[in-house]
C-alpha positions as CSV (number, residue, x, y, z in Angstrom):
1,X,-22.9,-37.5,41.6
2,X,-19.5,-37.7,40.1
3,X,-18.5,-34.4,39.0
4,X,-17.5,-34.4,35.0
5,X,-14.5,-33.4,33.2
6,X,-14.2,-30.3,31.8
7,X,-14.3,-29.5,27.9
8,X,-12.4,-26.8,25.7
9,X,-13.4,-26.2,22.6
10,X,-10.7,-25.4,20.0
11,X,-11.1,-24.1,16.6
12,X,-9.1,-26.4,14.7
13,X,-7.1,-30.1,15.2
14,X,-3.3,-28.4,15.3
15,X,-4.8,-25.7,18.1
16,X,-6.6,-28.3,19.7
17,X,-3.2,-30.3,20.2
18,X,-0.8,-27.2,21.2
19,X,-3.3,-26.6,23.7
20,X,-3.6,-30.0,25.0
21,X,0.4,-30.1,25.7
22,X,0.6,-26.9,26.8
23,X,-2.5,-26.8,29.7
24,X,-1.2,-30.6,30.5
25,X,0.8,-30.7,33.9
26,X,0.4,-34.5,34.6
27,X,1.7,-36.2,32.1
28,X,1.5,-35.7,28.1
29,X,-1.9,-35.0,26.8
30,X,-3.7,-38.7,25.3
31,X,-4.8,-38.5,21.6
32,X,-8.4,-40.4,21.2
33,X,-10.9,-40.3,18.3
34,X,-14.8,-41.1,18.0
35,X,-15.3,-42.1,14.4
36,X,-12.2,-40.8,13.1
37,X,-12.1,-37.3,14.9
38,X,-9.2,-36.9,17.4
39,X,-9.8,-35.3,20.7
40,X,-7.1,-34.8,23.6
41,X,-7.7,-35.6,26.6
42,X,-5.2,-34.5,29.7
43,X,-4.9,-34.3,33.5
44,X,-3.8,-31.0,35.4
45,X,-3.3,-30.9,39.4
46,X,-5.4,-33.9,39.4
47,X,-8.7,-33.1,37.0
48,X,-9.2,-34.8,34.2
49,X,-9.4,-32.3,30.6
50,X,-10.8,-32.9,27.2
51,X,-9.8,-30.4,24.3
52,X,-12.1,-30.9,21.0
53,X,-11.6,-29.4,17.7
54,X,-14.8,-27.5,16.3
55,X,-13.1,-27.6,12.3
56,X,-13.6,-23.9,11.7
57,X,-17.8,-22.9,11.4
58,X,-20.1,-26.3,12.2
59,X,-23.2,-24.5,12.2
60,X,-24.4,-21.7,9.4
61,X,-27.5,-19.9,8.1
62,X,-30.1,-21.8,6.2
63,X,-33.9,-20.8,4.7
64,X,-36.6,-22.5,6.4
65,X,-38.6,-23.3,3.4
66,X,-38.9,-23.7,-0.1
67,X,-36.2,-24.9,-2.6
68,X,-33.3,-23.5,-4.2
69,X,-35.6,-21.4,-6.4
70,X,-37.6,-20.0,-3.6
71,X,-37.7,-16.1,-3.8
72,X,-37.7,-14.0,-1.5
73,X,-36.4,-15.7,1.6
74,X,-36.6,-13.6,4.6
75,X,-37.2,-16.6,6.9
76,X,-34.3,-18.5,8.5
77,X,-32.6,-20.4,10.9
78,X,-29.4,-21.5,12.6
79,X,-28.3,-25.2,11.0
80,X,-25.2,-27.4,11.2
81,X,-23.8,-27.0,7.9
82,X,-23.7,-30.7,6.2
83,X,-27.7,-30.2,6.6
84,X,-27.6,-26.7,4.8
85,X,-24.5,-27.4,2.4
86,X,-23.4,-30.3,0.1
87,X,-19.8,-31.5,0.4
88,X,-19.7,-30.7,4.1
89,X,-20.1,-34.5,5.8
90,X,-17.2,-34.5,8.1
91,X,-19.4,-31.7,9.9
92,X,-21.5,-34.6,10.6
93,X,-19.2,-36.8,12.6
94,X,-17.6,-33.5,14.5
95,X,-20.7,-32.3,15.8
96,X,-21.7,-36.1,16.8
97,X,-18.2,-36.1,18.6
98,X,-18.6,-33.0,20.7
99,X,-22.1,-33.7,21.8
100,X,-20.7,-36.7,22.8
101,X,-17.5,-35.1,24.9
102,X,-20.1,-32.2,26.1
103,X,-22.7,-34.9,27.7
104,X,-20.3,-36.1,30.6
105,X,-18.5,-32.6,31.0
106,X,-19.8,-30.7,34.2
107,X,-17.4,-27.6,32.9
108,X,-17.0,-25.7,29.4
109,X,-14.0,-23.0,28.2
110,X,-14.3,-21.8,24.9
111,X,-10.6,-21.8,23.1
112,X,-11.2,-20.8,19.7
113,X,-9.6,-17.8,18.6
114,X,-10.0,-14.6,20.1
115,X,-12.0,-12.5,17.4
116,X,-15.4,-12.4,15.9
117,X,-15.1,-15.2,13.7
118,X,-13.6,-17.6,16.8
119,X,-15.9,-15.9,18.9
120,X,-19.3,-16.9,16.9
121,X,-17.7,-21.1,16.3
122,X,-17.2,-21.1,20.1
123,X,-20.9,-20.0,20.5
124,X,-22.6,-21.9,18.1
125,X,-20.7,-25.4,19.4
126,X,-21.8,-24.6,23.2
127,X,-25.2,-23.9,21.8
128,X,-26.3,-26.2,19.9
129,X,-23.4,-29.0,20.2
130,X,-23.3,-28.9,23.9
131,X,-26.7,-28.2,24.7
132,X,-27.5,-24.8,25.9
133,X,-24.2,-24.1,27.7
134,X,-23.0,-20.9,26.6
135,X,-24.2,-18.6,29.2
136,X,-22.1,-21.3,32.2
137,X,-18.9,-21.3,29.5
138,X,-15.7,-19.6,30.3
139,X,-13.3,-18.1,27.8
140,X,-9.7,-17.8,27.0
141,X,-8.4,-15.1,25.2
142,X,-4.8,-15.5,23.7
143,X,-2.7,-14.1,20.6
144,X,0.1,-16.9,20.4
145,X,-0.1,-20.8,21.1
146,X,3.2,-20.2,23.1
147,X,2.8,-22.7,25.9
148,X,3.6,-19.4,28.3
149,X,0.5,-18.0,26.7
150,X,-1.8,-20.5,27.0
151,X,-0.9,-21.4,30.8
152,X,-1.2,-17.6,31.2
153,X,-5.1,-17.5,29.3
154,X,-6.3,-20.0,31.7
155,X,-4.8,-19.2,34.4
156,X,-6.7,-16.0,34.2
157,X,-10.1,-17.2,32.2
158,X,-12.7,-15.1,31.4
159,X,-16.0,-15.6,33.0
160,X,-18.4,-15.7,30.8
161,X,-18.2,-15.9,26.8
162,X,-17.2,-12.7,24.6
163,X,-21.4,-12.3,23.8
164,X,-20.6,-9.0,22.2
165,X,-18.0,-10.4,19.4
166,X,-19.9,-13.4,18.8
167,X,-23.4,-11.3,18.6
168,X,-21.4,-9.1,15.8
169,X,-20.7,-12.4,13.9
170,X,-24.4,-14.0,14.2
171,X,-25.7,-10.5,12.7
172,X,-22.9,-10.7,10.3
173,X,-23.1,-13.8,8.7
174,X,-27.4,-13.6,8.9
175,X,-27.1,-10.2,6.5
176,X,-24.4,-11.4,4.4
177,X,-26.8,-14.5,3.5
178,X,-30.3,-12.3,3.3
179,X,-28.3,-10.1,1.0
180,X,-26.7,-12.5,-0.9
181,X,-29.3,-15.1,-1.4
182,X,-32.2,-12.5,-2.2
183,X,-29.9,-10.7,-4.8
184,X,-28.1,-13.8,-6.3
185,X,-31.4,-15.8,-6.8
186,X,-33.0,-12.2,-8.3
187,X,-30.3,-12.7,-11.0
188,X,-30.3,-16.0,-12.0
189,X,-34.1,-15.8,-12.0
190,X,-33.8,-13.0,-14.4
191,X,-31.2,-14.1,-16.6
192,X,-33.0,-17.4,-17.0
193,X,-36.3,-15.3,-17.9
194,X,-34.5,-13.2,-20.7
195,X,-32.1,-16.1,-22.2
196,X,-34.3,-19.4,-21.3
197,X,-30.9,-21.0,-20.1
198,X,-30.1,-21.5,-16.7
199,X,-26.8,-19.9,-15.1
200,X,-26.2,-20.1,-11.3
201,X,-25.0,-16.2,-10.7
202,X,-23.8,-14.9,-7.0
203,X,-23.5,-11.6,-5.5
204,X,-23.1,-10.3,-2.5
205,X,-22.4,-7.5,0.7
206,X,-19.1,-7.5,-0.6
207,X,-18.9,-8.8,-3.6
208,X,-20.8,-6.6,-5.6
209,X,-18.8,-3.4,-4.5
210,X,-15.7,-4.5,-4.7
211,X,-16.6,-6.3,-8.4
212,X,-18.1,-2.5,-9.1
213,X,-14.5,-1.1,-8.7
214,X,-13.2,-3.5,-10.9
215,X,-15.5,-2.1,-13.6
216,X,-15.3,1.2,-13.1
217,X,-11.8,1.0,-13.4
218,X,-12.1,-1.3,-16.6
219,X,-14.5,1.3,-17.9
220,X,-12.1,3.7,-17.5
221,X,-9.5,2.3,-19.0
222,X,-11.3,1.1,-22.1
223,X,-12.8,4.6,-22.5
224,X,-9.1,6.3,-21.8
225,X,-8.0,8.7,-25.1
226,X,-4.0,8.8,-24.8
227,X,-2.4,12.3,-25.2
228,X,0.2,13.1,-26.9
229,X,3.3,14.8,-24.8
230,X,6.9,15.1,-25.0
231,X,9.9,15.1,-22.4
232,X,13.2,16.9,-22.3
233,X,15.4,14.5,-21.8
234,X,18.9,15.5,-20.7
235,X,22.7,14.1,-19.9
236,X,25.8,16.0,-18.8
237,X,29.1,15.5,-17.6
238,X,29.8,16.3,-14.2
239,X,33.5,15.4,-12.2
240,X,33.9,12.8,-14.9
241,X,30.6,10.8,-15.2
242,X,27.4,11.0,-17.0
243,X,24.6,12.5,-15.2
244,X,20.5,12.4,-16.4
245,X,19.2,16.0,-15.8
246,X,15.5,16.8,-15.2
247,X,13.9,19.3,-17.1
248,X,12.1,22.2,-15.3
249,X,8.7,21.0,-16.2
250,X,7.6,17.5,-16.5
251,X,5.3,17.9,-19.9
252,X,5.4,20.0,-23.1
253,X,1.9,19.9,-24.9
254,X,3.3,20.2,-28.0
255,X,6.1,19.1,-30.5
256,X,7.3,22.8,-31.5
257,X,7.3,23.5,-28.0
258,X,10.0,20.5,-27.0
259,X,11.7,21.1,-30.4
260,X,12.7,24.8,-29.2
261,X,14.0,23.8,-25.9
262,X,16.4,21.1,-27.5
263,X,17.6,23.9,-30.2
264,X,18.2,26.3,-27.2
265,X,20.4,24.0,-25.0
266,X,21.8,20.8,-27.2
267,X,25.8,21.5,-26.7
268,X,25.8,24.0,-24.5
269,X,27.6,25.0,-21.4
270,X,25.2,25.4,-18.0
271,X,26.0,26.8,-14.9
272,X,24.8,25.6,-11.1
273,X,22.6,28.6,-9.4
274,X,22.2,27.0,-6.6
275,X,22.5,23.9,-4.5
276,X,20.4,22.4,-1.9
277,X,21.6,19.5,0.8
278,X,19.2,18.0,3.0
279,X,19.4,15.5,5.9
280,X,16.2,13.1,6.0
281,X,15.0,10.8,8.8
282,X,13.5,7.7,7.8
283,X,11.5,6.0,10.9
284,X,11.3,2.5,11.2
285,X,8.5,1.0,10.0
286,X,5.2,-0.1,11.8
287,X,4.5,-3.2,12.9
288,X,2.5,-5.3,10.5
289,X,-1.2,-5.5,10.6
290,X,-2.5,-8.3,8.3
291,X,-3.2,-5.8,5.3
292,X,0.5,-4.7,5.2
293,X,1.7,-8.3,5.4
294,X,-0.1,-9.2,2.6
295,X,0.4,-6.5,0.7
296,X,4.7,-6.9,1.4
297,X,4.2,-10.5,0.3
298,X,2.7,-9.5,-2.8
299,X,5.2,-7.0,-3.7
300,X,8.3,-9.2,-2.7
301,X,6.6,-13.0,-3.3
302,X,3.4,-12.1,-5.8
303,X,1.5,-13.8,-3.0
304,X,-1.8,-13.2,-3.3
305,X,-3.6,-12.3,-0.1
306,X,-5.5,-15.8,0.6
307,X,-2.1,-17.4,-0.4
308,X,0.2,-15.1,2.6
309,X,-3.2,-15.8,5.1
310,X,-2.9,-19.5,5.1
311,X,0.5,-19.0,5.0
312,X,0.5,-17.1,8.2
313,X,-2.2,-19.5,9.9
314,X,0.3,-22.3,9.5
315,X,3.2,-20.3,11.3
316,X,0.4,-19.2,13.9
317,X,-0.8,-22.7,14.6
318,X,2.8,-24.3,14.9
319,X,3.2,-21.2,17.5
320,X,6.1,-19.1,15.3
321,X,3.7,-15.8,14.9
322,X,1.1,-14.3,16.9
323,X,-2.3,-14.4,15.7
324,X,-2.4,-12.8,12.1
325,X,-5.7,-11.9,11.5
326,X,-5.3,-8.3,13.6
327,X,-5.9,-5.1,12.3
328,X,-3.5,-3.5,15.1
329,X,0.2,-1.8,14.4
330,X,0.9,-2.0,18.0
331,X,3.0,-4.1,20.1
332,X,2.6,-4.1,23.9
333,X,5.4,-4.2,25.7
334,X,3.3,-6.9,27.8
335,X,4.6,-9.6,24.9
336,X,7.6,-9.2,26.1
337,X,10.0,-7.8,23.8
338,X,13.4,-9.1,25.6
339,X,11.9,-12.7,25.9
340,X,11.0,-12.9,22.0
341,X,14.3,-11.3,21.1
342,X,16.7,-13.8,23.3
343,X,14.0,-16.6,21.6
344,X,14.8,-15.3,18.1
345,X,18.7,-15.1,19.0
346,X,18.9,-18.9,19.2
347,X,17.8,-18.9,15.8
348,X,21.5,-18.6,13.6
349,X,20.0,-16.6,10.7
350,X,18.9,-13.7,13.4
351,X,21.3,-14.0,16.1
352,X,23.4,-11.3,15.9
353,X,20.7,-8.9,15.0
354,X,18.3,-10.0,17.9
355,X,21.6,-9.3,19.6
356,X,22.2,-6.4,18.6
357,X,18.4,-5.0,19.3
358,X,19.1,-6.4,22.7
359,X,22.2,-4.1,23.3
360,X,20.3,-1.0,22.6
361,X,19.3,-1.1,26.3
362,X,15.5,0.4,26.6
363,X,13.5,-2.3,24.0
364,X,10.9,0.4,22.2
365,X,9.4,-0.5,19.2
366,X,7.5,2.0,16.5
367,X,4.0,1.9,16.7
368,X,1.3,2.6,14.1
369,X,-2.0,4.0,14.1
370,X,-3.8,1.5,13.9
371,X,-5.4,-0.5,17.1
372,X,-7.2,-3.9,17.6
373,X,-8.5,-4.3,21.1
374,X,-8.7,-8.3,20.3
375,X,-4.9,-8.8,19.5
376,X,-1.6,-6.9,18.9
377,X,0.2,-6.4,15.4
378,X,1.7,-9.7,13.6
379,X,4.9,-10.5,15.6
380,X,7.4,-13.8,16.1
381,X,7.1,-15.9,19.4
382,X,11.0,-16.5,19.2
383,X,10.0,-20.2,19.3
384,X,11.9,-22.5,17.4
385,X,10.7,-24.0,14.4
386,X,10.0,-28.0,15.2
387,X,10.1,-28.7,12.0
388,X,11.8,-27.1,8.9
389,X,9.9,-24.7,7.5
390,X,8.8,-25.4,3.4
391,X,10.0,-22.3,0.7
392,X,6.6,-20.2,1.3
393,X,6.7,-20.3,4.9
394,X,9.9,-19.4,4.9
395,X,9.5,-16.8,3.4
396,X,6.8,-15.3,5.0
397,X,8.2,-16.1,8.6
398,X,11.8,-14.2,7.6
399,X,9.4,-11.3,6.6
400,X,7.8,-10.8,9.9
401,X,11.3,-12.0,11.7
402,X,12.9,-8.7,9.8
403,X,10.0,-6.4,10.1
404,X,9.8,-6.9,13.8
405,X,14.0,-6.3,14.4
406,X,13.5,-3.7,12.2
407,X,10.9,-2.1,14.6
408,X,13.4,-1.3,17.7
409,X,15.9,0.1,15.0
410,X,17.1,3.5,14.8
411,X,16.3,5.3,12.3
412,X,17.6,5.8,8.8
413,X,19.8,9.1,7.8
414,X,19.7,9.8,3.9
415,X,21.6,13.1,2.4
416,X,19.7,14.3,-0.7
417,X,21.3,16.7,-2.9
418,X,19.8,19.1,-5.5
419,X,21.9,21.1,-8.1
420,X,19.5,23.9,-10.0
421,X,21.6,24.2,-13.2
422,X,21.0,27.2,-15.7
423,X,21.0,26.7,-19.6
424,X,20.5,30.1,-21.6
425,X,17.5,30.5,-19.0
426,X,16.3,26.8,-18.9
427,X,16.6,25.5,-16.0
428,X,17.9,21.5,-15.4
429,X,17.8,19.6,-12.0
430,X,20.1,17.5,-11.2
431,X,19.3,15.8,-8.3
432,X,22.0,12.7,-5.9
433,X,20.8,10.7,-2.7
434,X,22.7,8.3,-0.9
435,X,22.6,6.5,2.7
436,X,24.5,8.3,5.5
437,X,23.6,5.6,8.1
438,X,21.1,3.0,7.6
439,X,20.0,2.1,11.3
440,X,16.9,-0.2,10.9
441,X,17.6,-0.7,7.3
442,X,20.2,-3.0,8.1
443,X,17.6,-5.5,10.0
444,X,14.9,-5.1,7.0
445,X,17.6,-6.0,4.0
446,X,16.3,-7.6,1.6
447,X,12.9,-6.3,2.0
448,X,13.5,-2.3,1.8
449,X,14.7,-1.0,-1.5
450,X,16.4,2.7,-1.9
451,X,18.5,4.1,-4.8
452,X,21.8,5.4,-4.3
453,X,22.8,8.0,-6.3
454,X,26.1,9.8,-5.2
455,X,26.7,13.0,-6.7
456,X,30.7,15.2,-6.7
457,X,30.4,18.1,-5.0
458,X,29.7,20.9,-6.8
459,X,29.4,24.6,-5.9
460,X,27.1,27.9,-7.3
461,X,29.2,29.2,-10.5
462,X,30.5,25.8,-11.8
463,X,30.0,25.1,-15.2
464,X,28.6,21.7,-16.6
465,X,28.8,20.9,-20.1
466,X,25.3,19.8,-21.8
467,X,26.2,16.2,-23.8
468,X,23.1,15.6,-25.0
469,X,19.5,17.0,-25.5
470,X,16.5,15.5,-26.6
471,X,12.9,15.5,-26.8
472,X,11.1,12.0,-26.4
473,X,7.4,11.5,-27.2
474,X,5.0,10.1,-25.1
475,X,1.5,9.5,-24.4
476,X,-0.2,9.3,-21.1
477,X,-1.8,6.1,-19.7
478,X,-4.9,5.1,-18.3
479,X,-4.8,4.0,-14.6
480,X,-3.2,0.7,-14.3
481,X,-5.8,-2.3,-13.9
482,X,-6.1,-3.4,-9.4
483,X,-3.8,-6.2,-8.6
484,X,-4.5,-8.3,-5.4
485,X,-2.7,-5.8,-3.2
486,X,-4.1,-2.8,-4.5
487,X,-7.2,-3.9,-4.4
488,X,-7.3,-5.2,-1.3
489,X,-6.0,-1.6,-0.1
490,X,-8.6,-0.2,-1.6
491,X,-11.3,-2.3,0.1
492,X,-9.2,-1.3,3.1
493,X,-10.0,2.7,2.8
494,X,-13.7,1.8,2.1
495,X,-14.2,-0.5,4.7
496,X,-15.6,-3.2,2.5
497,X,-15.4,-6.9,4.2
498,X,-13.5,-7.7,7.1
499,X,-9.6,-8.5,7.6
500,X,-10.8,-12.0,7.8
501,X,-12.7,-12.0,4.7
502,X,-10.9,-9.4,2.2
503,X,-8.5,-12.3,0.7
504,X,-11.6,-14.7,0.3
505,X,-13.1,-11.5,-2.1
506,X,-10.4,-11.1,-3.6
């Protein structure tokens, strides 16, 4: 009997084609399509290769009887999704394409990506798609579409599928739907028995606790009683210029209070009692971890979190960024550092600071805390873009461009001063900073922000004349309202949802 070719699944159509190229020695990969769905087929050392596309989840968790009103549903079963969902059609025609591809393939590699989500698609296609073959499947495990990658993941396959990550995404996705269909069909059910009108309500594993912090902190503010408090405000003249003193405490409770400090300093002459310099290291920062990229996007951008994850699929699937969806601040030196730094130096806008990083010597990045054993923290490829990169990609690519160089940078030296200065026993600070040398602040410009406040040099005894004094009422404020970032740092710290699904909450 003939023997078969051998069929990688992919998790999407760009992956599907990177992979094709990259894995193809004899000749460039041929595009083919069954109904409309392209497939690759190529030739390496002689044996014939056909990567498919799975189109992100084909097959998803569905109740094994009763309608859309049937409550409680603790029965259930494993479906492709066009039979489970409306709107979903195409799924259809994929799955009809695969079992087509898998029926003359005598071998079977599972490509998708390398965590739990990739890991479960993967599963489910050689499942039920290819007919019982995930326990003969192989696997390859990569973080970049990099053709050096990808030679390197097969080259060195696993041999047998990642059960253990695609087990934690089949228990996953069957308790997010048991909770959320029991809970969201309890509500609507109950609504429609108190009001007679019918709404269609969700809720959910995630969901609900992230909505409750939303209320809680909406509770909180509507509920919030301002206080009244007042602030010593404060300028002198010092070698010439106009300096803003602090008052020794922040807050005065009350107006007679305020009013006495003004009367005992307004026009008078203090004197410095003492004066502090310190020298302070700033490290470089960590690598980025999807969390922090979204959260710099948003700060810089207003991206919102789904917006910079799409965003950062794009650059991942035209092979410009490793894979984003990584909870790890780490970077290997097995990436290699000196390979992705020449890469990046062909690139005009970061030549001469990939040069630069280059002509340190030993290549030793800053690492965070944080560790994913699936892939390392967000970082370039140092390919070149094929194709020019719209506004938002842009953007996001120069982020991670800078926040990598900025990694293997010294660090920062800042000099912060602070003058204690005496008013008929009130006491003032007046306080300077400035840069001294900015080592990796250089490489992260425009994406690092620190004031610069130069102050003369002044000694213990000198006099500074008060020019003006005031008190300024105020009131204190509730806790500002979550934004995208915040909130998504705050699922973060409670563990609610996944890296993969945070943005999707959000």
């Amino acid at each position: 009997m003939a023997r078969g070719h051998t069929l990688i699944i992919a998790e999407k159509f760009d992956a599907a084609e990177r992979i094709a190229s990259a894995l193809s020695l004899d000749g460039p990969p041929v595009k083919k399509t069954y109904r409309g769905i392209p497939y690759f087929e190529f030739r390496r050392n002689g044996r014939k290769f056909v990567v498919a596309a799975a189109m992100g989840h084909l097959y998803t968790v569905t109740q094994e009887r009763g309608g859309r009103d049937y409550y409680p549903v603790f029965t259930f079963r494993w479906a492709p999704r066009h039979l489970a969902e409306r709107g979903a059609r195409k799924v259809k025609t994929v799955i009809a394409a695969i079992e087509r591809l898998g029926k003359k393939a005598s071998e079977f590699i599972n490509a998708t990506d390398y965590d739990v989500e990739g890991s479960l698609i993967g599963y489910m296609v050689l499942k039920y798609a290819c007919g019982g073959k995930e326990h003969e499947a192989k696997r390859m495990k990569f973080s970049t579409l990099t053709p050096e990658e990808l030679n390197q993941a097969f080259e060195n396959l696993m041999p047998r599928l990642d059960f253990e990550l695609a087990e934690a995404g089949r228990t996953r996705h069957e308790v997010d739907w048991l909770y959320g269909v029991n809970l969201s069909r309890a509500l609507i059910l109950s609504v429609t028995k108190q009001t007679n009108k019918h709404f269609t309500l969700s809720i959910g594993r995630v969901q609900g606790p992230t909505l409750k912090l939303l209320c809680e902190r909406e509770y909180e503010i509507n509920s919030f009683v301002p206080t009244p408090y007042w602030e010593i405000k404060a300028k002198a003249s010092v070698g010439g210029s106009i300096f803003e003193l602090e008052y020794e405490v922040d807050r005065l409770w009350s107006r007679e209070e305020a009013e006495a400090v003004v009367s005992a300093c307004k026009g008078k002459i203090g004197r410095v009692v003492q004066v502090s310099e310190r020298e302070v290291r700033r490290l470089p920062p960590e690598p980025f971890d999807l969390g922090s990229l979204q959260r710099e996007a948003y700060r810089f951008f207003s991206f919102t979190p789904r917006r910079t994850l799409d965003i950062a699929e794009r650059l991942y699937l035209n092979a410009l960024i490793s894979y984003p969806r990584t909870s790890s601040q780490k970077l290997p030196p097995t990436i290699n550092y000196q390979a992705i730094l020449e890469g990046l130096a062909k690139n005009p806008s970061y030549h001469q600071m990939a040069e630069e990083i280059l002509s340190l010597g030993e290549l030793k990045p800053r690492q965070g805390r944080k560790d994913d054993p699936a892939h390392p923290a967000i970082y370039p490829t140092g390919e070149q873009p094929q194709k020019p990169l719209n506004k938002d990609e842009a953007r996001i690519y120069d982020l991670i461009v800078r926040r990598f160089l900025a990694t293997f940078a010294e660090p920062s030296r800042r000099l912060t001063v602070k003058v204690l200065i005496d008013v008929d026993g009130h006491r003032f600070l007046l306080s300077g900073r400035r840069t001294l040398a900015e080592g990796w602040i250089r490489f992260y410009k425009p994406y690092v922000e620190f004031e610069e406040k130069p102050l003369p040099k002044l000694k213990k005894g000198e006099e500074v004349v008060l020019k003006e004094v005031e008190s300024v009422l105020k009131f204190t404020e509730p806790p500002p309202r979550f934004n995208p970032a915040s909130l998504l740092k705050a699922m973060e710290e409670l563990e609610l949802g996944t890296k993969a699904t945070r943005a999707e909450i959000i």
